[in-house]
Structure formats: C-alpha cells, structure tokens
PDB file of N, H, CA, C and O in Angstrom:
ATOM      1  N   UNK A   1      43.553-150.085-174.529  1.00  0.00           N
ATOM      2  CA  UNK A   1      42.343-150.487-173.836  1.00  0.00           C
ATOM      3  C   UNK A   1      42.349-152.011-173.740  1.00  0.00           C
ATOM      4  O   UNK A   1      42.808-152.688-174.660  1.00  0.00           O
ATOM      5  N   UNK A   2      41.794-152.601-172.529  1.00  0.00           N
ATOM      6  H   UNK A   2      41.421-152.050-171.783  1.00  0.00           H
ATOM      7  CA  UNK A   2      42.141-153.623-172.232  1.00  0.00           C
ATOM      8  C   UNK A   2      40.574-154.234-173.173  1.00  0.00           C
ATOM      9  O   UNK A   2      39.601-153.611-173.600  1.00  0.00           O
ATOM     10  N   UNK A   3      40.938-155.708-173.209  1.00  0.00           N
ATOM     11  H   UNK A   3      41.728-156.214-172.863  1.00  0.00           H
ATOM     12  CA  UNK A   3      39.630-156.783-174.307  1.00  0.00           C
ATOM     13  C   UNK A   3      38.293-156.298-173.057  1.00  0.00           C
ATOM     14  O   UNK A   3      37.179-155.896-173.391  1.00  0.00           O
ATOM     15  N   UNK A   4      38.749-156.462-171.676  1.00  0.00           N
ATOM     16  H   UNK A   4      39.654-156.789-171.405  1.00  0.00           H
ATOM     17  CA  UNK A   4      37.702-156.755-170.631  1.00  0.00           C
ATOM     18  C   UNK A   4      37.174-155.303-170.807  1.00  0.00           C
ATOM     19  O   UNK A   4      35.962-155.515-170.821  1.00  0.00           O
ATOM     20  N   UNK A   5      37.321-154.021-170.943  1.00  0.00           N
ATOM     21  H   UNK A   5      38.306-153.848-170.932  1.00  0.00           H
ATOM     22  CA  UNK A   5      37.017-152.923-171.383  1.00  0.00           C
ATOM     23  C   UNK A   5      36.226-152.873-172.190  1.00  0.00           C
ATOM     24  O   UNK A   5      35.013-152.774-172.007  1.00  0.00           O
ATOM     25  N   UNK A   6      37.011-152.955-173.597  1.00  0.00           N
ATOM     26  H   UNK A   6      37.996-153.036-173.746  1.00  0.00           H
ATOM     27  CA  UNK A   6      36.237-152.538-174.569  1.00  0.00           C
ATOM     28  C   UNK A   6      35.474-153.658-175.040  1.00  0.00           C
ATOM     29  O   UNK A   6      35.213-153.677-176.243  1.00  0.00           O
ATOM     30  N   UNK A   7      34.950-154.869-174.098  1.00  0.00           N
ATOM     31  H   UNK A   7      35.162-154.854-173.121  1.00  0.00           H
ATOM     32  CA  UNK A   7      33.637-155.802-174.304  1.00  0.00           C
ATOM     33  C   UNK A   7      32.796-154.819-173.232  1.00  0.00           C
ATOM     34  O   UNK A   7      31.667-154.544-173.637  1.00  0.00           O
ATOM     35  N   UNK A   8      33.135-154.286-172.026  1.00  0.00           N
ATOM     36  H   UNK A   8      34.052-154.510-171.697  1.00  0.00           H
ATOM     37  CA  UNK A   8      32.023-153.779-171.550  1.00  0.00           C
ATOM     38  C   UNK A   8      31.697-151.845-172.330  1.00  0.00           C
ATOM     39  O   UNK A   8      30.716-151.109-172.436  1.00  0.00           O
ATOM     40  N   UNK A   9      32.713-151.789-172.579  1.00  0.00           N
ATOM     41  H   UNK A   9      33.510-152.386-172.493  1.00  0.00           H
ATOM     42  CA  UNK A   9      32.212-150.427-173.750  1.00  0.00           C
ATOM     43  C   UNK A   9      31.161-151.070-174.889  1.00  0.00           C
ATOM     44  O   UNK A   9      30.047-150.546-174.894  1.00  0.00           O
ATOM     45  N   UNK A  10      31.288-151.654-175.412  1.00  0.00           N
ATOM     46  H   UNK A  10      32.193-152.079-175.407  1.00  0.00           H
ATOM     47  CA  UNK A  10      30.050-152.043-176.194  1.00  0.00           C
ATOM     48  C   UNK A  10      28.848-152.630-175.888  1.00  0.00           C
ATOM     49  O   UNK A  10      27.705-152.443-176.305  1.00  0.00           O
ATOM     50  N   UNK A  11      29.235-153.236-175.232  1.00  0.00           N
ATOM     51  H   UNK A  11      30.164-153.388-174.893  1.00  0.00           H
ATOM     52  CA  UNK A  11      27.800-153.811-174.453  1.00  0.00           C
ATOM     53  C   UNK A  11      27.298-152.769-174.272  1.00  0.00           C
ATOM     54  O   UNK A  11      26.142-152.828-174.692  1.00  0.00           O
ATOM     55  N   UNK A  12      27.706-151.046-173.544  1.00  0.00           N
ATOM     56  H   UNK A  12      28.644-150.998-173.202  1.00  0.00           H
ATOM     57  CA  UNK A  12      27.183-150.097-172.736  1.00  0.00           C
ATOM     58  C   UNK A  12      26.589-149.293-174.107  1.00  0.00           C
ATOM     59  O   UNK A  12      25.667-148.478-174.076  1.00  0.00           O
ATOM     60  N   UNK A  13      27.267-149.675-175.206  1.00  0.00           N
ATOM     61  H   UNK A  13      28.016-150.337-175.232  1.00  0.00           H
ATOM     62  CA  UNK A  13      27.137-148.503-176.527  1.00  0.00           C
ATOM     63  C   UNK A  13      25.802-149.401-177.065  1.00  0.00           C
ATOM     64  O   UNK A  13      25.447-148.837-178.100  1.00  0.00           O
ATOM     65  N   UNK A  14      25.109-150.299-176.863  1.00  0.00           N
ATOM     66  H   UNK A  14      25.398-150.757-176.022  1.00  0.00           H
ATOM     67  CA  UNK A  14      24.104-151.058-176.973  1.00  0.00           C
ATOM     68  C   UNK A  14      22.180-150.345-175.833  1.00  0.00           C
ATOM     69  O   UNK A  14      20.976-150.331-176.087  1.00  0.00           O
ATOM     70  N   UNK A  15      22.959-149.971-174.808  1.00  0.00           N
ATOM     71  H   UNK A  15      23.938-149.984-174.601  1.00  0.00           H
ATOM     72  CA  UNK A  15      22.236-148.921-174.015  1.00  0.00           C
ATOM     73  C   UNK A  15      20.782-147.898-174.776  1.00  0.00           C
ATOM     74  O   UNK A  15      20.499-147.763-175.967  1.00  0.00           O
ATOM     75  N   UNK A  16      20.358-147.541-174.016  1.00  0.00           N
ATOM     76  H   UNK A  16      20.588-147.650-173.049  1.00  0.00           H
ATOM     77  CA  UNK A  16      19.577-146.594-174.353  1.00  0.00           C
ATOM     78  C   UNK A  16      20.589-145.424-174.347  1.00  0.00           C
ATOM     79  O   UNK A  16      21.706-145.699-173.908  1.00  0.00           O
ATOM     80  N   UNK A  17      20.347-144.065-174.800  1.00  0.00           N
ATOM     81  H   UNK A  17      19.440-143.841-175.157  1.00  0.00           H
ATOM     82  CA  UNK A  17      21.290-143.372-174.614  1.00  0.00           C
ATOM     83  C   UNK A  17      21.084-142.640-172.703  1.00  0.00           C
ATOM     84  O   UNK A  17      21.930-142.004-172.075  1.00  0.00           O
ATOM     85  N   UNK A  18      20.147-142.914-172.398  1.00  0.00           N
ATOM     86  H   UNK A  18      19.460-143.430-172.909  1.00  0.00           H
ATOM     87  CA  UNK A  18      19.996-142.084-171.121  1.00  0.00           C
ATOM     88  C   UNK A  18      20.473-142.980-170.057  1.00  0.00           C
ATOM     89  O   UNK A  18      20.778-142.765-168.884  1.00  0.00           O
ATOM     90  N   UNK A  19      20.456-144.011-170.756  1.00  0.00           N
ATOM     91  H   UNK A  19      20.208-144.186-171.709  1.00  0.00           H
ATOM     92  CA  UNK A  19      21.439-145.276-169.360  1.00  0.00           C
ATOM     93  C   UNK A  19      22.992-144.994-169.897  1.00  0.00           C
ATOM     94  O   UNK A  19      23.784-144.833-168.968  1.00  0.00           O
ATOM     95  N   UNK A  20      23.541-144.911-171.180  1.00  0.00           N
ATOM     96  H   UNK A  20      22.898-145.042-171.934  1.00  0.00           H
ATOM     97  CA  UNK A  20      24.666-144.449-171.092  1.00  0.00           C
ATOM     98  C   UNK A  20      25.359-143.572-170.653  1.00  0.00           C
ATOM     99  O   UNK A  20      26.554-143.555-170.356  1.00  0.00           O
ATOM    100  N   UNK A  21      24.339-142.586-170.598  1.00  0.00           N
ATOM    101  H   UNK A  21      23.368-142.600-170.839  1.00  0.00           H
ATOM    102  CA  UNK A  21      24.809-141.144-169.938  1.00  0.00           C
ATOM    103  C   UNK A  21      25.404-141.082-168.527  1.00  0.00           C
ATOM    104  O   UNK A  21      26.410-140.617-167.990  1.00  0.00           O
ATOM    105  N   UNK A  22      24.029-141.944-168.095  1.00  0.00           N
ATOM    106  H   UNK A  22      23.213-142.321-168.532  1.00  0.00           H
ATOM    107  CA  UNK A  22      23.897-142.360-166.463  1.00  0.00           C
ATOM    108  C   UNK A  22      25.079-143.253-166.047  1.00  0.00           C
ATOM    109  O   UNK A  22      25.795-143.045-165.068  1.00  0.00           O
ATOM    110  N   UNK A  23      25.199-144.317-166.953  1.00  0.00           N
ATOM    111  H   UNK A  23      24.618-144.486-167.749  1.00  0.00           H
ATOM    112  CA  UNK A  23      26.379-144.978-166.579  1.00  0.00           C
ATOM    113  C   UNK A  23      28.592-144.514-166.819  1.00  0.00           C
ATOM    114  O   UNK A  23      29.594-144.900-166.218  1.00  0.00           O
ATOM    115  N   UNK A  24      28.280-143.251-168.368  1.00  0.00           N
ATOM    116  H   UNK A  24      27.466-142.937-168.857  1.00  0.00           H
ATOM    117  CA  UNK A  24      28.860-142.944-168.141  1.00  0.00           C
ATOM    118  C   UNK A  24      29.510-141.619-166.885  1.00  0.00           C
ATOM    119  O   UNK A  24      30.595-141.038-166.909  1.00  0.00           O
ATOM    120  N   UNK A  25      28.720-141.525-166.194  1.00  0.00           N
ATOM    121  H   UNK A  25      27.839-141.998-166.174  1.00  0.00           H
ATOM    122  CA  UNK A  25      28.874-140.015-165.341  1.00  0.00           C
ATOM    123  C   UNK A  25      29.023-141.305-163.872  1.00  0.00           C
ATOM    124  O   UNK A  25      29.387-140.751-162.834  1.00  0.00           O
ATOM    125  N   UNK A  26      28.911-142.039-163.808  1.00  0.00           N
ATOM    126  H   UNK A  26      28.616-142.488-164.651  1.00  0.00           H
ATOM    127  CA  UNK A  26      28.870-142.994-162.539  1.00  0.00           C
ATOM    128  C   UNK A  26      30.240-143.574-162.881  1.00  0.00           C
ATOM    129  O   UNK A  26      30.885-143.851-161.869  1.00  0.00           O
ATOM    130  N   UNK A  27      30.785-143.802-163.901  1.00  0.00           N
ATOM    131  H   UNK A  27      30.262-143.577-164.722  1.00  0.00           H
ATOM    132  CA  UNK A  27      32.122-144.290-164.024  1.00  0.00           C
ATOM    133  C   UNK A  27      33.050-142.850-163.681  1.00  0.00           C
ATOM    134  O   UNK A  27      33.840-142.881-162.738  1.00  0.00           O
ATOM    135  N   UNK A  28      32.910-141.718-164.435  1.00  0.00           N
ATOM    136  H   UNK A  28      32.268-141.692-165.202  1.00  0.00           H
ATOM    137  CA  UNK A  28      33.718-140.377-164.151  1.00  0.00           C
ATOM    138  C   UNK A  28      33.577-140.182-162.456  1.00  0.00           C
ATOM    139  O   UNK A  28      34.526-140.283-161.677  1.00  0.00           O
ATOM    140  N   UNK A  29      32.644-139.982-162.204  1.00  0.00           N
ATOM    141  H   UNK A  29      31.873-139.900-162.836  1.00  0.00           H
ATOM    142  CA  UNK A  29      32.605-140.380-160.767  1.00  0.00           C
ATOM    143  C   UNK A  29      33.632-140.697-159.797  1.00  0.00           C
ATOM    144  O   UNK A  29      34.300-140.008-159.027  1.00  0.00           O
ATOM    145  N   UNK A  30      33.546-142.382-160.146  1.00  0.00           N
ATOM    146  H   UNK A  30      33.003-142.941-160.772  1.00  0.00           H
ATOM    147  CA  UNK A  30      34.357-143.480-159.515  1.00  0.00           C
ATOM    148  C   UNK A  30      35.559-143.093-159.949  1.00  0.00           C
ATOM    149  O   UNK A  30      36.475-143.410-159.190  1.00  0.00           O
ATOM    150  N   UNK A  31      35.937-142.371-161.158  1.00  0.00           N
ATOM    151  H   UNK A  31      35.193-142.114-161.774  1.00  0.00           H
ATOM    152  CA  UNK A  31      37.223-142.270-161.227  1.00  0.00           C
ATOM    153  C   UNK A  31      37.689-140.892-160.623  1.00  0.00           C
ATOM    154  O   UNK A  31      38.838-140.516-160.851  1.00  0.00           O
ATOM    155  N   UNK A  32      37.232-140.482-160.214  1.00  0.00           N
ATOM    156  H   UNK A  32      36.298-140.788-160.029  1.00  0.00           H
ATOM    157  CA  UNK A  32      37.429-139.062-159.860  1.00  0.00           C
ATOM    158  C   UNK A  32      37.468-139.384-158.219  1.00  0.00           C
ATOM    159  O   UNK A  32      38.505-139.067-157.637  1.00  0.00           O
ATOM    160  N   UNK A  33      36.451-139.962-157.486  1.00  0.00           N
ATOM    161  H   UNK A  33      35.608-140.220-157.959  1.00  0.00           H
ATOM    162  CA  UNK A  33      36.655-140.194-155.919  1.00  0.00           C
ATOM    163  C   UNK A  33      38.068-140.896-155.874  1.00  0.00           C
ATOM    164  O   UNK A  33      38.954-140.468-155.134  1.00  0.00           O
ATOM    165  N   UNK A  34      38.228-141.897-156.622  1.00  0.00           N
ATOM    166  H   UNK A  34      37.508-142.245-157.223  1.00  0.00           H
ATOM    167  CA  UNK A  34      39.624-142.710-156.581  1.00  0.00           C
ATOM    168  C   UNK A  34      40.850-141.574-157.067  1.00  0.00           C
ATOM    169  O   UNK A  34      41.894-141.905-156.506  1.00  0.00           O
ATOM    170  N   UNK A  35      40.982-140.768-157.633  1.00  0.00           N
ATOM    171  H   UNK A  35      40.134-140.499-158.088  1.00  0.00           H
ATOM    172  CA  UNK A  35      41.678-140.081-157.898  1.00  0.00           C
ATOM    173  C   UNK A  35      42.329-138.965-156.608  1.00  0.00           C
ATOM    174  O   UNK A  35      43.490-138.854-156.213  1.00  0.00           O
ATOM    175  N   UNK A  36      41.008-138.190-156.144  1.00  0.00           N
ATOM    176  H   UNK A  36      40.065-138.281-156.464  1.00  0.00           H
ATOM    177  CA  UNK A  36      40.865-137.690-154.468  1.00  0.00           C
ATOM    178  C   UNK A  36      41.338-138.434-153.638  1.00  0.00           C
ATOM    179  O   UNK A  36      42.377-138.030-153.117  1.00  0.00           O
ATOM    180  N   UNK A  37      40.777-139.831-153.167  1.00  0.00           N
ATOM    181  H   UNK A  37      39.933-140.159-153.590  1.00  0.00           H
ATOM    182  CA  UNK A  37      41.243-141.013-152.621  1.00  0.00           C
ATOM    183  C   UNK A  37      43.155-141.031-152.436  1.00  0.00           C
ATOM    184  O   UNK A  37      43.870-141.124-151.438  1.00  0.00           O
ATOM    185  N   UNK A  38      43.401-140.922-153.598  1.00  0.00           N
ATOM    186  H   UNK A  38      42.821-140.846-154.409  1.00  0.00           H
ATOM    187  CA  UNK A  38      44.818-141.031-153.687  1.00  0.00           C
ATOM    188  C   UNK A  38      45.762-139.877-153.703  1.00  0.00           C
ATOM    189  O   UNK A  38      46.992-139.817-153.691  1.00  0.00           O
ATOM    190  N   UNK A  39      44.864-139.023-153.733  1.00  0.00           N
ATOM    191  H   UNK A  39      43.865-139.072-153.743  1.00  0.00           H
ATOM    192  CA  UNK A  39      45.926-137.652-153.172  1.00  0.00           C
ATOM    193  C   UNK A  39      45.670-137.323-152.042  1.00  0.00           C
ATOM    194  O   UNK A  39      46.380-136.352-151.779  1.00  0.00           O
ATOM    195  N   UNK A  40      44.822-137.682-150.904  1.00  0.00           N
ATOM    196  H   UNK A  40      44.245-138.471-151.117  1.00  0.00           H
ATOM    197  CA  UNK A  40      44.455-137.411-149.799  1.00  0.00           C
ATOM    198  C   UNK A  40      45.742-138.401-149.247  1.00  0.00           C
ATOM    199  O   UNK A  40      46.759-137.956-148.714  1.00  0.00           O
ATOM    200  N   UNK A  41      45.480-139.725-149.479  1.00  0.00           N
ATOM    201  H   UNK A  41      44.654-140.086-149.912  1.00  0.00           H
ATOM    202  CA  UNK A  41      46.136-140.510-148.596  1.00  0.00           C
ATOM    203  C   UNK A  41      47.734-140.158-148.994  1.00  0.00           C
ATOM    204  O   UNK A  41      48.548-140.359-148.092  1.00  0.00           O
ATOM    205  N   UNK A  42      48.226-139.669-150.227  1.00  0.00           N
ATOM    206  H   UNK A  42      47.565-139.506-150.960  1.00  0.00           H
ATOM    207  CA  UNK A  42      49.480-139.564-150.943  1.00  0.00           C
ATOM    208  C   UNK A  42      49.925-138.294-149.468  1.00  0.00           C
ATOM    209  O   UNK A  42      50.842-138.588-148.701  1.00  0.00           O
ATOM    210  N   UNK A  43      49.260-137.180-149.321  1.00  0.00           N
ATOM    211  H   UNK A  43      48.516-136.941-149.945  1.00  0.00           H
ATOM    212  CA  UNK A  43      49.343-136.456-148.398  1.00  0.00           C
ATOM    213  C   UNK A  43      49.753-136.148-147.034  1.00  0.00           C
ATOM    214  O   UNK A  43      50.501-135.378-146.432  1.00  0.00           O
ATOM    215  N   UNK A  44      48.352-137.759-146.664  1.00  0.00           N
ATOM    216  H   UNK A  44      47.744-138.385-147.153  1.00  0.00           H
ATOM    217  CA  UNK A  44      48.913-137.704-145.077  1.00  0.00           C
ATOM    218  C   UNK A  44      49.682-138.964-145.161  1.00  0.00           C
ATOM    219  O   UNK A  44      49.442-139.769-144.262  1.00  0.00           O
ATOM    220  N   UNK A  45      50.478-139.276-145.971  1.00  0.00           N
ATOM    221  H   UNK A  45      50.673-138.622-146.701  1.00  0.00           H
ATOM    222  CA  UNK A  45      51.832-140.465-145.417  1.00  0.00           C
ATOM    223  C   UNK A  45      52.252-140.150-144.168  1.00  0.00           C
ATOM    224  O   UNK A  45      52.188-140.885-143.183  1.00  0.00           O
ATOM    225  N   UNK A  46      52.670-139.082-144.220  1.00  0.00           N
ATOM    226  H   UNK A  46      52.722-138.485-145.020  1.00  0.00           H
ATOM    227  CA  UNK A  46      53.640-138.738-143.006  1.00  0.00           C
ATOM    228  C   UNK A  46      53.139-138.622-142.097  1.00  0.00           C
ATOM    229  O   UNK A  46      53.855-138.788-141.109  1.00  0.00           O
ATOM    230  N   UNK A  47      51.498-138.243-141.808  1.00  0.00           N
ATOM    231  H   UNK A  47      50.916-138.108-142.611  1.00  0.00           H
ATOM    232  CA  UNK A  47      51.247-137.939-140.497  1.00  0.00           C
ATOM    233  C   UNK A  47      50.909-139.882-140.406  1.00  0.00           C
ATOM    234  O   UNK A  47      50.622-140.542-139.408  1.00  0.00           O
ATOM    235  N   UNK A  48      51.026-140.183-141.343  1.00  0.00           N
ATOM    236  H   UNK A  48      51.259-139.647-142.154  1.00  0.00           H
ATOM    237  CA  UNK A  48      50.453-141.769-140.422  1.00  0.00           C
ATOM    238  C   UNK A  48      51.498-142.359-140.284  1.00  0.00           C
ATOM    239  O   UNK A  48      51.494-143.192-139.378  1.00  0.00           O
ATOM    240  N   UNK A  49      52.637-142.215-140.987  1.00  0.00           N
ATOM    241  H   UNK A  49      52.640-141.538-141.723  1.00  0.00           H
ATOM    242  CA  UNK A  49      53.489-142.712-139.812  1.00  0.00           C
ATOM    243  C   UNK A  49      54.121-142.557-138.913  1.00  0.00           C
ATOM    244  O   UNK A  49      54.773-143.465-138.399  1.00  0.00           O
ATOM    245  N   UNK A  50      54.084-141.054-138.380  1.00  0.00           N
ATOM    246  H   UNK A  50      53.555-140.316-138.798  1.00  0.00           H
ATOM    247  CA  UNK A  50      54.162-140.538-137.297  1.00  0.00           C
ATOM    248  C   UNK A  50      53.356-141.354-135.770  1.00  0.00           C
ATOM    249  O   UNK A  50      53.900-141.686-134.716  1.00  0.00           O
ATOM    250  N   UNK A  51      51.669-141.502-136.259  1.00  0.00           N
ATOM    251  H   UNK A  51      51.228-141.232-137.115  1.00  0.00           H
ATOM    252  CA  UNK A  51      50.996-142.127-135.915  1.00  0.00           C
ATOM    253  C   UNK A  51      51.229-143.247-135.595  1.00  0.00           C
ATOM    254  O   UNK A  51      51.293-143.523-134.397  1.00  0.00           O
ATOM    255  N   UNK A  52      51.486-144.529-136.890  1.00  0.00           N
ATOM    256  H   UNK A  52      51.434-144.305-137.863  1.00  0.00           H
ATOM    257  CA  UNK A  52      52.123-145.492-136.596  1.00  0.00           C
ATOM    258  C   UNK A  52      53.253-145.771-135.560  1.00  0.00           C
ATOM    259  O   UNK A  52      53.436-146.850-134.995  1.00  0.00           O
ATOM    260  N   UNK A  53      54.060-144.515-135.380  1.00  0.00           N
ATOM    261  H   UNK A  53      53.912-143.639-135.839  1.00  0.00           H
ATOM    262  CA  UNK A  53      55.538-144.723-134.466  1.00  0.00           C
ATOM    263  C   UNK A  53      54.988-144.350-133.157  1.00  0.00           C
ATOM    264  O   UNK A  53      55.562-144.811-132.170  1.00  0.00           O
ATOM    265  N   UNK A  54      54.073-143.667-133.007  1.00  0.00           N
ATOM    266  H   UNK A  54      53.607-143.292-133.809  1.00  0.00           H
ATOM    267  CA  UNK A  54      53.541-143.411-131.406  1.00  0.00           C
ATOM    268  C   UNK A  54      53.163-144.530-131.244  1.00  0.00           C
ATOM    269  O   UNK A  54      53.919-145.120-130.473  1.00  0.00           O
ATOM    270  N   UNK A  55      51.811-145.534-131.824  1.00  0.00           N
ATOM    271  H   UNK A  55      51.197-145.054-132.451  1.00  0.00           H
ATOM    272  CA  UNK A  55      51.326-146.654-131.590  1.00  0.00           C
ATOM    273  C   UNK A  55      51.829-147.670-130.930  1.00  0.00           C
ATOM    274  O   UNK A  55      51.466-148.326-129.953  1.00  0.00           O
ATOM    275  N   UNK A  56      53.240-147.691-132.039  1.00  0.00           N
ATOM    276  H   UNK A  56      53.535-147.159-132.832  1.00  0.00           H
ATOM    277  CA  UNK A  56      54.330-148.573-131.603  1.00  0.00           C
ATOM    278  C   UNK A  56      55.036-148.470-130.344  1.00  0.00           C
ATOM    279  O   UNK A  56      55.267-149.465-129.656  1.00  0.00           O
ATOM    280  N   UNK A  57      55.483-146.974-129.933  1.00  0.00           N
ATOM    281  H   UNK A  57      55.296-146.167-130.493  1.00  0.00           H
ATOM    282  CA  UNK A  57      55.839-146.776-128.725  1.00  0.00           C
ATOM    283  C   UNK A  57      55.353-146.956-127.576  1.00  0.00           C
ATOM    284  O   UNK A  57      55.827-147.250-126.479  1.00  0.00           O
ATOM    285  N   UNK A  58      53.642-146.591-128.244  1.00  0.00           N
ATOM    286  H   UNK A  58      53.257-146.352-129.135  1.00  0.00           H
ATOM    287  CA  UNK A  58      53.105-146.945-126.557  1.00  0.00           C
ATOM    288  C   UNK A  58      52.633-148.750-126.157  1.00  0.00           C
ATOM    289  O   UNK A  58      52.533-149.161-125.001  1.00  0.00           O
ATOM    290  N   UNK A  59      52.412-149.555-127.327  1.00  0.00           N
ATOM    291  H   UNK A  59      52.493-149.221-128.266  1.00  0.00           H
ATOM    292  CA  UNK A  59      52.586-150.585-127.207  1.00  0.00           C
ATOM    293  C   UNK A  59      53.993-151.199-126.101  1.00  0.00           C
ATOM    294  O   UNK A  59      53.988-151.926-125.108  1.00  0.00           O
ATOM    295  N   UNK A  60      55.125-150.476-126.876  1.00  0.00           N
ATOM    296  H   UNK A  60      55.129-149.886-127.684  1.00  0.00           H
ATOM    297  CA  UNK A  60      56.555-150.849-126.141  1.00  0.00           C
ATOM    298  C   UNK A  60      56.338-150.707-124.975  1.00  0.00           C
ATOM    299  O   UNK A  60      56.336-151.695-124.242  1.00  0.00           O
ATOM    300  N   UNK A  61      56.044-149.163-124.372  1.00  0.00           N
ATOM    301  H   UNK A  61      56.046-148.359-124.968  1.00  0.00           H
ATOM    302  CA  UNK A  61      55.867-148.973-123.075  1.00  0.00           C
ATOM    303  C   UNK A  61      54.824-149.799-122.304  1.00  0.00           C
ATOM    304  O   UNK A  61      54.836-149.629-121.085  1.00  0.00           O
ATOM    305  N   UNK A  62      54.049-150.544-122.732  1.00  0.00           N
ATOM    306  H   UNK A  62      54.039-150.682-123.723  1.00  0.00           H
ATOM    307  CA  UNK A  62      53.103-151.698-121.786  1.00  0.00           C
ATOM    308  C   UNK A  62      51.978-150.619-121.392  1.00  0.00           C
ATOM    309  O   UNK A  62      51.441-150.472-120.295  1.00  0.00           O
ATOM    310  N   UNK A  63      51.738-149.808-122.746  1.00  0.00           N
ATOM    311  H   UNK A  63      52.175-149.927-123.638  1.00  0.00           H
ATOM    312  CA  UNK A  63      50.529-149.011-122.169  1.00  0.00           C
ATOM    313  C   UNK A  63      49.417-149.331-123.510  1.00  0.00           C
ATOM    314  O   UNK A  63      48.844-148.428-124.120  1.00  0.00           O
ATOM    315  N   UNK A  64      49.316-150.266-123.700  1.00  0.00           N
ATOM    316  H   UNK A  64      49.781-151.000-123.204  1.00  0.00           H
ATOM    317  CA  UNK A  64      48.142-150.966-124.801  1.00  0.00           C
ATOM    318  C   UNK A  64      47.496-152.145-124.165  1.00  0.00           C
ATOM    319  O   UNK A  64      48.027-152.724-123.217  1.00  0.00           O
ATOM    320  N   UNK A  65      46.131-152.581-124.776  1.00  0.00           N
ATOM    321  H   UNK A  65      45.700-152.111-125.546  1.00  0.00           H
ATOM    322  CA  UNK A  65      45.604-153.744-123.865  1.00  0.00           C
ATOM    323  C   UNK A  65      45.340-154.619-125.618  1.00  0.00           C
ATOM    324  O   UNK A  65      45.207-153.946-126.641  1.00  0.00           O
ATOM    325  N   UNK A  66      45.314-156.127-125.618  1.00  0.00           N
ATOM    326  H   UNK A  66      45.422-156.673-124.787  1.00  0.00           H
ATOM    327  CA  UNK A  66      44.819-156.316-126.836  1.00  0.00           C
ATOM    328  C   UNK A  66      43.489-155.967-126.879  1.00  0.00           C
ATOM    329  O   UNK A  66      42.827-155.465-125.971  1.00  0.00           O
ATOM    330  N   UNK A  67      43.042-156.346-128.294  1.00  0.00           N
ATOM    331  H   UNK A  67      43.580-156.755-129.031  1.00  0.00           H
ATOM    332  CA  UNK A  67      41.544-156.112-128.574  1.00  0.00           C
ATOM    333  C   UNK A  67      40.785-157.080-128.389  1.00  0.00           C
ATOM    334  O   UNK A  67      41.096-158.206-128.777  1.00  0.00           O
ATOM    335  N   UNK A  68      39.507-156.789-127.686  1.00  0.00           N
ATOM    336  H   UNK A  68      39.254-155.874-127.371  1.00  0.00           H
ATOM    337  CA  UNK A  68      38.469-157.895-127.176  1.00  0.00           C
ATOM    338  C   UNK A  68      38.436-157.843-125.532  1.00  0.00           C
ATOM    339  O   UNK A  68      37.413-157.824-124.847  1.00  0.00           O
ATOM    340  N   UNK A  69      40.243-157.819-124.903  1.00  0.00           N
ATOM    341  H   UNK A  69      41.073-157.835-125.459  1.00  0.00           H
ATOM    342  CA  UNK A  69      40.022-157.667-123.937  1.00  0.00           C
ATOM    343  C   UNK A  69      38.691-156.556-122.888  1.00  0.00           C
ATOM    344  O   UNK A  69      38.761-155.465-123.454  1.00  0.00           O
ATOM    345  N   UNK A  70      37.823-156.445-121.929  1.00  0.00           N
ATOM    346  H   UNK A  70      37.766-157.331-121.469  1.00  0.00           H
ATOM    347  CA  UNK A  70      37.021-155.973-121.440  1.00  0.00           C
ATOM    348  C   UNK A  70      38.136-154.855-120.654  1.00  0.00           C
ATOM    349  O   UNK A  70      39.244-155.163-120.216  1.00  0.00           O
ATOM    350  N   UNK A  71      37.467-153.421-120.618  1.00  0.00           N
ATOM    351  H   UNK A  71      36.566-153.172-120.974  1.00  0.00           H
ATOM    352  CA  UNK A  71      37.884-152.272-120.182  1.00  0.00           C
ATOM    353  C   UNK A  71      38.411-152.440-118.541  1.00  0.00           C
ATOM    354  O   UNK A  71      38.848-151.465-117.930  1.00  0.00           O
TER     355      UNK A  71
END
C-alpha cells in the first residue's frame, strides 16, 4: 500500500461509520466501473482499428473535409 493510501485510509477510519460505509462502496464502485471500462475497451481493440483503417482510407481517398470547415 502506497504512504498516499494509507494517509487517506486513516483519515477515512477517523469518519463516522456511515460516511465510511458511503465512502467505502463509492471507492468499490470506481473500481469496479474502471475494471468494466477496461474489458470493454480490451474487447473492441479490433473493431477500432478496423475503424481506424477505414478513417484512414477515406481520408487517402480525398473523401474527408477538416473540422470546423462549414458543410
């Protein structure tokens, strides 16, 4: 456990217990969306760079406009 950790683990163990609760279930949380987060994107690698290589192609072909330009 890192020092920057376990100074904010104690500070939190200083809490009421119903803000700890609260704060610990908001950290499980965050670690859990980030966890999803990273198997979603671990997933679609491939379709984005599939994506990416069309992008690129149609750029090549002179069928992209930059951005800002008006329609």
């Amino acid at each position: 456990m890192t020092k920057a950790l376990k100074k904010a683990f104690e500070a939190a163990s200083k809490l009421p217990k119903a803000e700890q609760d609260a704060l610990a279930a908001a950290i499980l949380e965050e670690l859990e969306s980030e966890r999803r987060w990273d198997e979603l994107f671990r997933r679609s690698a491939d379709t984005l760079a599939k994506v990416a290589q069309q992008a690129l192609a149609e750029d090549r072909a002179g069928r992209t406009k930059p951005l800002g330009d008006p329609l």
